[in-house]
C-alpha atoms as a printed R data frame, in Angstrom:
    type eleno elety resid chain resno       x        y        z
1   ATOM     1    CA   UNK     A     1  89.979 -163.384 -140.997
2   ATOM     2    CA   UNK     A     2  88.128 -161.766 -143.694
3   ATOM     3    CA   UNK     A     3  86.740 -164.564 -145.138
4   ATOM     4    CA   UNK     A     4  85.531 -166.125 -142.133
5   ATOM     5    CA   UNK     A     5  87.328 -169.309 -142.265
6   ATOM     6    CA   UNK     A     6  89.408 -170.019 -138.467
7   ATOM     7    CA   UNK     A     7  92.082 -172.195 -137.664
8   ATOM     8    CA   UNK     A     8  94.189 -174.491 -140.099
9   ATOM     9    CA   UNK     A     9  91.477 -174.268 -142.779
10  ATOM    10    CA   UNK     A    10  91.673 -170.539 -143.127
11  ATOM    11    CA   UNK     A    11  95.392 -170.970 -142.804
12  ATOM    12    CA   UNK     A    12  95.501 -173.418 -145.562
13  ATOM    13    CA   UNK     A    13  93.582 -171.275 -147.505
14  ATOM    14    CA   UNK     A    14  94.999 -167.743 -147.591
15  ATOM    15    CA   UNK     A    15  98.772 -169.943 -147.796
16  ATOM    16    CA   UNK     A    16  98.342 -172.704 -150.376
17  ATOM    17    CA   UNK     A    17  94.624 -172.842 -151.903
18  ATOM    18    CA   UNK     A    18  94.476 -168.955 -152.796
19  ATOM    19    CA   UNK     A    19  97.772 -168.624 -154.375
20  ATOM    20    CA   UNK     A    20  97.399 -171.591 -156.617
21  ATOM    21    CA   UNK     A    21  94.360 -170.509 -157.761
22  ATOM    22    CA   UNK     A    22  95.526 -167.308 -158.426
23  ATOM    23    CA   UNK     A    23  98.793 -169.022 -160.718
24  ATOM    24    CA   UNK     A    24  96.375 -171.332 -162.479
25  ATOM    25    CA   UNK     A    25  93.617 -168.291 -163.019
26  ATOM    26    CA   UNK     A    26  96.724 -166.345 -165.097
27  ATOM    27    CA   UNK     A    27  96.784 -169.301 -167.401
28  ATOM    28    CA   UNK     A    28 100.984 -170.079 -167.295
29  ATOM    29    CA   UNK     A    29 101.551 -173.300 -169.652
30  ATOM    30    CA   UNK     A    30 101.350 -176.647 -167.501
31  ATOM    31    CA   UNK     A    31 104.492 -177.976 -168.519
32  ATOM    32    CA   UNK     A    32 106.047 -174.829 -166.894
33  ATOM    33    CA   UNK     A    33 104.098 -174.859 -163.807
34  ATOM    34    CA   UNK     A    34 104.715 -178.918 -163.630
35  ATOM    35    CA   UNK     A    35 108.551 -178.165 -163.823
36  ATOM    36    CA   UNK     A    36 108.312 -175.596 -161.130
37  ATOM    37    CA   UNK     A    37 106.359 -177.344 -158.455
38  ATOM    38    CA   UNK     A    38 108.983 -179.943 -159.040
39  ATOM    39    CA   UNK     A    39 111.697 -177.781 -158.777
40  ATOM    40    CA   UNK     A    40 110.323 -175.981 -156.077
41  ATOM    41    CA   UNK     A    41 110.030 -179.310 -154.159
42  ATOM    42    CA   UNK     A    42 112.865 -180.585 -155.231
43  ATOM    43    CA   UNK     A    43 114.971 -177.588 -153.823
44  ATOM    44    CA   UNK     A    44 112.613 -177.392 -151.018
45  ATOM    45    CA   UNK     A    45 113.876 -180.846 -149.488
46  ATOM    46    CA   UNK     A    46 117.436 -179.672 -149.408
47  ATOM    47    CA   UNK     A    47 118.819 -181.021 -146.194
48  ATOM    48    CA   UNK     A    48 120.054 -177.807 -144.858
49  ATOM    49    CA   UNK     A    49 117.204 -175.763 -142.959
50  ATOM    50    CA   UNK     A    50 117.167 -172.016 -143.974
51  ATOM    51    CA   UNK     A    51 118.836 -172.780 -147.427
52  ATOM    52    CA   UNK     A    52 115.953 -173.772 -149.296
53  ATOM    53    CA   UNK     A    53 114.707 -170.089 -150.034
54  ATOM    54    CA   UNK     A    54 118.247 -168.937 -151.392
55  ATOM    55    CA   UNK     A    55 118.647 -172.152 -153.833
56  ATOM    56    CA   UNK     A    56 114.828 -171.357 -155.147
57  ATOM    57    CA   UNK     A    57 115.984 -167.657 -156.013
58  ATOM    58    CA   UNK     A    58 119.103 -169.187 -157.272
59  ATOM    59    CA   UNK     A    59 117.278 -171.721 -159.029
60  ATOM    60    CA   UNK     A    60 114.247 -168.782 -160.467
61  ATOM    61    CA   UNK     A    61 116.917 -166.491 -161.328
62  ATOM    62    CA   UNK     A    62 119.392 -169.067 -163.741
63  ATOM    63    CA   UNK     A    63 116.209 -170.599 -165.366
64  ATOM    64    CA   UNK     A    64 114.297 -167.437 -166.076
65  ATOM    65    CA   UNK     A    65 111.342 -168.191 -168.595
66  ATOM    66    CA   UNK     A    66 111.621 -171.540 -168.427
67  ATOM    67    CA   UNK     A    67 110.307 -171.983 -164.416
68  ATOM    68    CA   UNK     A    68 107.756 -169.918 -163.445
69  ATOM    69    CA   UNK     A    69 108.896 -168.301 -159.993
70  ATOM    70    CA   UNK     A    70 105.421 -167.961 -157.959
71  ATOM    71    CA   UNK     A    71 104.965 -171.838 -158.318
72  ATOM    72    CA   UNK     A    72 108.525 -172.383 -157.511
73  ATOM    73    CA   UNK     A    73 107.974 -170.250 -154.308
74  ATOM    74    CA   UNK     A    74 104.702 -172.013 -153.033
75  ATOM    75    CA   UNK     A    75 106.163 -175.378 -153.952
76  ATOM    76    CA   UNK     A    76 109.347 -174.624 -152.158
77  ATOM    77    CA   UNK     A    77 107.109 -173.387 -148.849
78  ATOM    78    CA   UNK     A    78 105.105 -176.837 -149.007
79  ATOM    79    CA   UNK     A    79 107.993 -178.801 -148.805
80  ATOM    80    CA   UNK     A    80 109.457 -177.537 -145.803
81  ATOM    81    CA   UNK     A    81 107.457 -180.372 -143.097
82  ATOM    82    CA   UNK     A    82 108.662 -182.465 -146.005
83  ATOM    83    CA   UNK     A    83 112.399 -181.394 -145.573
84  ATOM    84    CA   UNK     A    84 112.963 -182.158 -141.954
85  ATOM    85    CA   UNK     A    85 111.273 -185.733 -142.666
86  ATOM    86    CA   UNK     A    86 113.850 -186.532 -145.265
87  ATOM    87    CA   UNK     A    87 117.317 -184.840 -143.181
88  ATOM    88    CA   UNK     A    88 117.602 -188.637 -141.842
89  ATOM    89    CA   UNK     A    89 116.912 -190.115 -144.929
90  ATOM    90    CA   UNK     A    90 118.946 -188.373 -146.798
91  ATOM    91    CA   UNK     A    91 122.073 -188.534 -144.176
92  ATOM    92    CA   UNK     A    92 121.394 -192.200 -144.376
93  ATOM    93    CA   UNK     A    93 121.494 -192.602 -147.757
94  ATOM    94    CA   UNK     A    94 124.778 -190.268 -148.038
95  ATOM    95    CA   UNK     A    95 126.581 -192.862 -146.016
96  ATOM    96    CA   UNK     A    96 125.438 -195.598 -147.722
97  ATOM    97    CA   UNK     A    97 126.676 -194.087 -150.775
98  ATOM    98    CA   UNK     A    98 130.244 -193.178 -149.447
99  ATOM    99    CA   UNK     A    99 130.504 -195.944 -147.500
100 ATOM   100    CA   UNK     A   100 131.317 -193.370 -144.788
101 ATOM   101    CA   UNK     A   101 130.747 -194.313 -140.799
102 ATOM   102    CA   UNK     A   102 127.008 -194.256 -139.603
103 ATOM   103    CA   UNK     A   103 126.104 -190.997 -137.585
104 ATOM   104    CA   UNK     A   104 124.177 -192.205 -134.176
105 ATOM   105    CA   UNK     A   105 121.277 -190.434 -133.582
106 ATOM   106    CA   UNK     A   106 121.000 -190.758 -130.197
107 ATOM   107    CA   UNK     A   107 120.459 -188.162 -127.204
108 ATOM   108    CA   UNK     A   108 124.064 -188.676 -126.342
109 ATOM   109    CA   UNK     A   109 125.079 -187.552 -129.760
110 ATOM   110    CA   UNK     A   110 122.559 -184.333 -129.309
111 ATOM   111    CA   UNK     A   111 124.460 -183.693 -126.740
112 ATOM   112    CA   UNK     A   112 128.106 -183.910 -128.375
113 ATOM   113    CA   UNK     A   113 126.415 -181.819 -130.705
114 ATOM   114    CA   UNK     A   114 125.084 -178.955 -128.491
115 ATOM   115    CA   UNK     A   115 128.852 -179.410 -126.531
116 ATOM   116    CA   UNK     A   116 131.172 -179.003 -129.898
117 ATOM   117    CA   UNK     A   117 132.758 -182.481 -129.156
118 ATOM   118    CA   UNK     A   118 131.331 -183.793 -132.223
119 ATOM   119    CA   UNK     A   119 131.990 -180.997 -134.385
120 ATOM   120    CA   UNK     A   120 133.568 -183.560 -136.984
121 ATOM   121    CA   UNK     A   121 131.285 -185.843 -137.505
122 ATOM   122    CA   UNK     A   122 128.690 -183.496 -137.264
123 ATOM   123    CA   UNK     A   123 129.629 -181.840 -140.235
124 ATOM   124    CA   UNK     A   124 130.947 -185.479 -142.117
125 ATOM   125    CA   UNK     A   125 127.042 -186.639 -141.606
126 ATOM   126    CA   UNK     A   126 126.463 -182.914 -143.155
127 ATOM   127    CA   UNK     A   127 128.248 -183.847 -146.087
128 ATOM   128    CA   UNK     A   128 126.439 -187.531 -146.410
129 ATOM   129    CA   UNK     A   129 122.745 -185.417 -146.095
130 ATOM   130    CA   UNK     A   130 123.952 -183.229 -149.183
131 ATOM   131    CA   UNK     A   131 125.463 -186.342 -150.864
132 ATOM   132    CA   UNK     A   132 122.249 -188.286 -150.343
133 ATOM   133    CA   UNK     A   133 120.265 -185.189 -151.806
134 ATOM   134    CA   UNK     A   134 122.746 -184.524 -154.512
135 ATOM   135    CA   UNK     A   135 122.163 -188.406 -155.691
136 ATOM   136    CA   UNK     A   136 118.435 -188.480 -155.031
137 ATOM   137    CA   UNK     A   137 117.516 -185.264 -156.710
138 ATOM   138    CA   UNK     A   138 116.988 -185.717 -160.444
139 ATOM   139    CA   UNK     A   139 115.389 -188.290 -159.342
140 ATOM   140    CA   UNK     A   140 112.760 -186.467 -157.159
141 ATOM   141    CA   UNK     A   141 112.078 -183.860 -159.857
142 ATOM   142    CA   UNK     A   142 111.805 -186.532 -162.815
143 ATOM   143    CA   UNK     A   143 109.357 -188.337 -160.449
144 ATOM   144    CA   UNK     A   144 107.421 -185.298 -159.223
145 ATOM   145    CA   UNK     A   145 107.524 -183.682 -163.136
146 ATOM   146    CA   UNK     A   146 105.842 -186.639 -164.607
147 ATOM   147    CA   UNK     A   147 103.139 -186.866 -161.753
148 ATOM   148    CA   UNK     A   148 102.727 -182.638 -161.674
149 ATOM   149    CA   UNK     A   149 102.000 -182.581 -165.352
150 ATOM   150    CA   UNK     A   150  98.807 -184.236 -165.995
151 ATOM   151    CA   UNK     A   151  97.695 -182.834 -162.726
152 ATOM   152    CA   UNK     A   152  98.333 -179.521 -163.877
153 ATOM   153    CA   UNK     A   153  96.673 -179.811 -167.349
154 ATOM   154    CA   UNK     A   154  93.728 -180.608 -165.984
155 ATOM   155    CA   UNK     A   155  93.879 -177.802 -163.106
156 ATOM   156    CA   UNK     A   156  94.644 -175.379 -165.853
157 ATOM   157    CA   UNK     A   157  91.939 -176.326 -168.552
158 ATOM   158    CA   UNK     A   158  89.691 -176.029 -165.079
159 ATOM   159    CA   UNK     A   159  90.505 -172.940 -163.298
160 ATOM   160    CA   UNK     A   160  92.285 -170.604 -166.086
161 ATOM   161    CA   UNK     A   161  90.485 -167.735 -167.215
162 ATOM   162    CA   UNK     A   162  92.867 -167.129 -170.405
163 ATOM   163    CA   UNK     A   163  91.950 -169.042 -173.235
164 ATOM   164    CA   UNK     A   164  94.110 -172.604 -173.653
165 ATOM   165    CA   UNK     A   165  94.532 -171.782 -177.518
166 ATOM   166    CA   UNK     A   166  95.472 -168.172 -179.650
167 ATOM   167    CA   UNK     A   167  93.296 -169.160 -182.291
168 ATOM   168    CA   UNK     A   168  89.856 -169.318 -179.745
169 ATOM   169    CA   UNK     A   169  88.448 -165.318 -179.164
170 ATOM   170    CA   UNK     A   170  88.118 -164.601 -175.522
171 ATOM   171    CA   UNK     A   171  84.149 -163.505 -176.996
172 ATOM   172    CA   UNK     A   172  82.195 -166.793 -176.979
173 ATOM   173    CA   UNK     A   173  80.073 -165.207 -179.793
174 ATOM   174    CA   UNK     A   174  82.482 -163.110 -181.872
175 ATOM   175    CA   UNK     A   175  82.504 -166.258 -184.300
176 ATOM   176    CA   UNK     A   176  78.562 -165.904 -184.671
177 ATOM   177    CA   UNK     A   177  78.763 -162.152 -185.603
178 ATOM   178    CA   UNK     A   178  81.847 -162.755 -188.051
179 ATOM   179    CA   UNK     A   179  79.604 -165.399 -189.918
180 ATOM   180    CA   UNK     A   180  76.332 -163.546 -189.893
181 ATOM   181    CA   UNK     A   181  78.593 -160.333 -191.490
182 ATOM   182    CA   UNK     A   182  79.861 -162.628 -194.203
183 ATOM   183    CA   UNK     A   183  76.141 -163.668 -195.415
């Protein structure tokens, strides 16, 4: 690698490190970039592996000013060890919802599975992972908004290079030279 780091630290790097700094460096509002990590996330945890990409483009192209689509991106690709944690969780929570029958997740099931003798209850336990996501998620972004935002004030105020307000000049000293004209 160029910059000389190996291994999961370089990886982390050029994949989540670099690109943030580069959205916070452009100076996008915090409340927008808040929003879109927890969008991002949020739509990232879908319970359908492969999907997430197509709802963040979805989700990017519906919302248009009001998510900004770089953080909704690198969000979304964060969340992804995240989504396969919460498939179970989420199937669980779908039947508890429904009141549907419990899916056994056992090797014998896998193996229905792999077979096609379980194509129905594969795809009932499906519908009880969407359900369970469906229910959860307003309350995942809410959650995630509220905690993104003051993180994100202070990572903008700290890493933007565009001034925070119009009325500040980007010339630390253009002030000075208006007041010393003026005498």
């Amino acid at each position: 690698m160029a910059s000389g780091k190996i291994g999961i630290t370089g990886w982390f790097h050029t994949k989540i490190t670099d690109p943030l700094l580069s959205i916070l460096r452009r100076g996008a509002e915090p409340n927008q970039l808040a929003f879109s990590a927890a969008l991002g996330i949020t739509l990232g945890v879908f319970p359908i592996c492969g999907v997430t990409i197509f709802l963040c483009g979805v989700a990017i192209a519906l919302l248009g000013s009001f998510c900004h689509a770089p953080t909704v991106m690198l969000a979304n690709f964060i969340a992804t060890p995240i989504e396969l944690s919460l498939v179970v969780p989420f199937l669980r929570f779908g039947e508890v919802i429904s009141g549907g029958p419990h899916f056994p997740l056992t090797t014998d099931a896998l193996k229905k599975v792999i077979t096609g003798q379980a194509s129905h209850e594969v795809i009932l336990s499906v519908a009880h992972a969407l359900l369970g996501w469906l229910a959860a998620s307003p309350f995942i972004l809410g959650t995630l908004y509220i905690v993104f935002l003051p993180c994100f004030k202070i990572l903008v105020h700290k890493f933007s290079s565009v001034p925070s307000s119009p009325k500040k000049s980007l010339h630390p000293h253009a002030e000075v030279r208006l007041k010393v004209r003026d005498v």
